[in-house]
C-alpha positions as CSV (number, residue, x, y, z in Angstrom):
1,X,-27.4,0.9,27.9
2,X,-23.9,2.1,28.4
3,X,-22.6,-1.0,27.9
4,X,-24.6,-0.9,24.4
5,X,-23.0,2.3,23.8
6,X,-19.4,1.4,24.0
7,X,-19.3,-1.8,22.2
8,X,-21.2,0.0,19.3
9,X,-18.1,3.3,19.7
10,X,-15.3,0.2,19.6
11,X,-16.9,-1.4,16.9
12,X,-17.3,2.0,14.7
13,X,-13.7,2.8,15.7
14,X,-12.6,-0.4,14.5
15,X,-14.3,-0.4,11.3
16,X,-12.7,2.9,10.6
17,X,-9.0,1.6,11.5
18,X,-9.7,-1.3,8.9
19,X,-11.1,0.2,6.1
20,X,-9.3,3.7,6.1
21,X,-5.9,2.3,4.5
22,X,-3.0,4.2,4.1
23,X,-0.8,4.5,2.1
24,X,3.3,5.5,1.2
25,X,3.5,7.0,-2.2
26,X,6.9,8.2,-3.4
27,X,8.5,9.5,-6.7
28,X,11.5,7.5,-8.5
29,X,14.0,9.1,-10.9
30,X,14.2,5.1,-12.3
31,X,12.1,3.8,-15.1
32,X,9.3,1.7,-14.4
33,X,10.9,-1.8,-15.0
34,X,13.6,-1.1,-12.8
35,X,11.6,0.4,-10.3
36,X,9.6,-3.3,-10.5
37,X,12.2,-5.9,-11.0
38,X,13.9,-4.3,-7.8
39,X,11.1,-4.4,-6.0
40,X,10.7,-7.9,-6.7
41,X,14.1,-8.6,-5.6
42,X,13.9,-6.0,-2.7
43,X,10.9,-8.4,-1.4
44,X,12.2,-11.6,-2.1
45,X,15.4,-12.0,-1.3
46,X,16.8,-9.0,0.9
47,X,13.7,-9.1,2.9
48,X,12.0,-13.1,2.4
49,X,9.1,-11.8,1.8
50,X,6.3,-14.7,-0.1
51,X,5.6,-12.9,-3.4
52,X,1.7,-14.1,-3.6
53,X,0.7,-12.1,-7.0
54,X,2.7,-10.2,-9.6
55,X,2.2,-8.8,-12.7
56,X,4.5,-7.1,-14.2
57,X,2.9,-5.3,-17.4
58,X,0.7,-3.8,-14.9
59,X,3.2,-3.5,-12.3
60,X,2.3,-4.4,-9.2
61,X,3.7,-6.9,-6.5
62,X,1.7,-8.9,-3.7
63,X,3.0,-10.3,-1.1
64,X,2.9,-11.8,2.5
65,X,5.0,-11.6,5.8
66,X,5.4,-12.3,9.8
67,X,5.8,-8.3,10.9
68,X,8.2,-8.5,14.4
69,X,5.9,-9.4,17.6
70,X,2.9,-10.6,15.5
71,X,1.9,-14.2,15.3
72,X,-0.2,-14.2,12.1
73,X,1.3,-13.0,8.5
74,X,0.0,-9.8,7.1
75,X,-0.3,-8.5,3.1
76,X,1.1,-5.8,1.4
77,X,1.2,-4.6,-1.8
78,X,4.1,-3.0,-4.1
79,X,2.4,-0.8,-6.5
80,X,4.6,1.5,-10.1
81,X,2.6,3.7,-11.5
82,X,3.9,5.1,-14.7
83,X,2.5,9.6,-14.9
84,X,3.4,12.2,-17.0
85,X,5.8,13.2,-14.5
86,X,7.4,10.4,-13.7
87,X,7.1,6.9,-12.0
88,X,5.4,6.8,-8.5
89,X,5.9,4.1,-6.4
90,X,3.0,3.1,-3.4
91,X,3.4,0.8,-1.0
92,X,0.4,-0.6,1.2
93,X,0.7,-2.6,4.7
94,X,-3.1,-2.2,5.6
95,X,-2.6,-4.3,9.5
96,X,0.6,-1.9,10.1
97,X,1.2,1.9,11.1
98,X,2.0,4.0,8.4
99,X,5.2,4.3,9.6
100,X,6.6,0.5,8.4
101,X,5.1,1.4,4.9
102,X,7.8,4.6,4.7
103,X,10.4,2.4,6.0
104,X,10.2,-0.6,3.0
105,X,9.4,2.1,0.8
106,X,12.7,3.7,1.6
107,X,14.6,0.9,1.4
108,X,13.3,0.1,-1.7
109,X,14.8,3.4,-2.9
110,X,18.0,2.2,-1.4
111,X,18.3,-0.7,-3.2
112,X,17.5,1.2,-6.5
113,X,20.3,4.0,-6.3
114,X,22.6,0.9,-4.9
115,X,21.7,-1.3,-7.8
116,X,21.3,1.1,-10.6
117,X,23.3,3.7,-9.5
118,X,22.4,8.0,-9.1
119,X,20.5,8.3,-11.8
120,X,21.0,11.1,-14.3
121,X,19.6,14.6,-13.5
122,X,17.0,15.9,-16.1
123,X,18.1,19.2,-17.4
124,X,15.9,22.1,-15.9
125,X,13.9,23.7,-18.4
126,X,15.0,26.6,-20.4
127,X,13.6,29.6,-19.5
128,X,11.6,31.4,-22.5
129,X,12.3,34.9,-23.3
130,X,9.6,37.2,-23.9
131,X,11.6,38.3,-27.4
132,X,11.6,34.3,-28.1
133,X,8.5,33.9,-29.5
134,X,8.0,30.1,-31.2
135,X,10.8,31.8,-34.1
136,X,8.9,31.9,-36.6
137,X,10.8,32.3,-39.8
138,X,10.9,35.5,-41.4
139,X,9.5,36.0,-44.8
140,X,12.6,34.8,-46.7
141,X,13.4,32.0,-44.0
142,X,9.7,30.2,-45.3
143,X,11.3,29.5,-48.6
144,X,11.9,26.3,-48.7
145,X,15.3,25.3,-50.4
146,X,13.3,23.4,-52.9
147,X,12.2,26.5,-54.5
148,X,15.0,29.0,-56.2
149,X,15.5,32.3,-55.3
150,X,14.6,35.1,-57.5
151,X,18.0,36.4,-58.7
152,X,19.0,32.3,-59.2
153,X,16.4,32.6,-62.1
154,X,19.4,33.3,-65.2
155,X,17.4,33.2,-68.5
């Protein structure tokens, strides 16, 4: 019975290690076709990684690789996600510890500021006054200078 009852705990625990994936996600300052085609270099040439699917309308890379010490390759997945905000960037090795997803994922940063340079600061956003209110014109600023004024009217 106790035997029973520790397979079943390292089978649960398992099952758990495998299917909760984590995850790096990061913000980038860089558009999202930069942020790809570097990634795509990034992986395939500074790093030899195979490059098994890409698509870059929808802007995602898949690939393979022999992590240090293991015998069999493992997948990962390069992933630019274009908010509101800005472009994220999430990176997925699903057989490693989280920690070799922050480290691609920071070279991959590398790489973009090396390639593309600093990019250029976005102006903070002006503070609104309280006596600023939308400015809306005053009565004789809604004339439109299509129309004449009344003293232009010399009969």
């Amino acid at each position: 019975m106790r035997r029973l009852l520790v397979a079943a705990l390292v089978t649960a625990s398992t099952c758990v290690s495998v299917t909760g994936r984590a995850r790096v996600e990061a913000g980038s300052p860089y558009g999202k076709a930069q942020v790809y085609s570097a990634a795509l270099r990034y992986l395939r040439v500074d790093l030899g990684y195979e490059v098994t699917e890409k698509d870059a309308d929808a802007a995602y890379l898949m690939f393979r690789f022999s992590p240090e010490g293991r015998k069999s390759a493992a997948n990962g997945s390069i992933q630019i996600v274009e908010r509101s905000e800005g472009v994220r960037v999430v990176v997925e090795l699903p057989a490693l510890p989280r920690y070799h997803e922050q480290v691609l994922s920071d070279g991959l940063q590398k790489k973009l500021a090396s390639e593309y340079g600093e990019p250029p600061h976005k102006p903070a956003p002006r503070p609104k006054d309280k006596d600023d209110k939308d400015h809306e014109p005053s009565g004789d600023d809604k004339r439109g200078d299509d129309k004449p004024k009344d003293d232009d009217h010399r009969d």
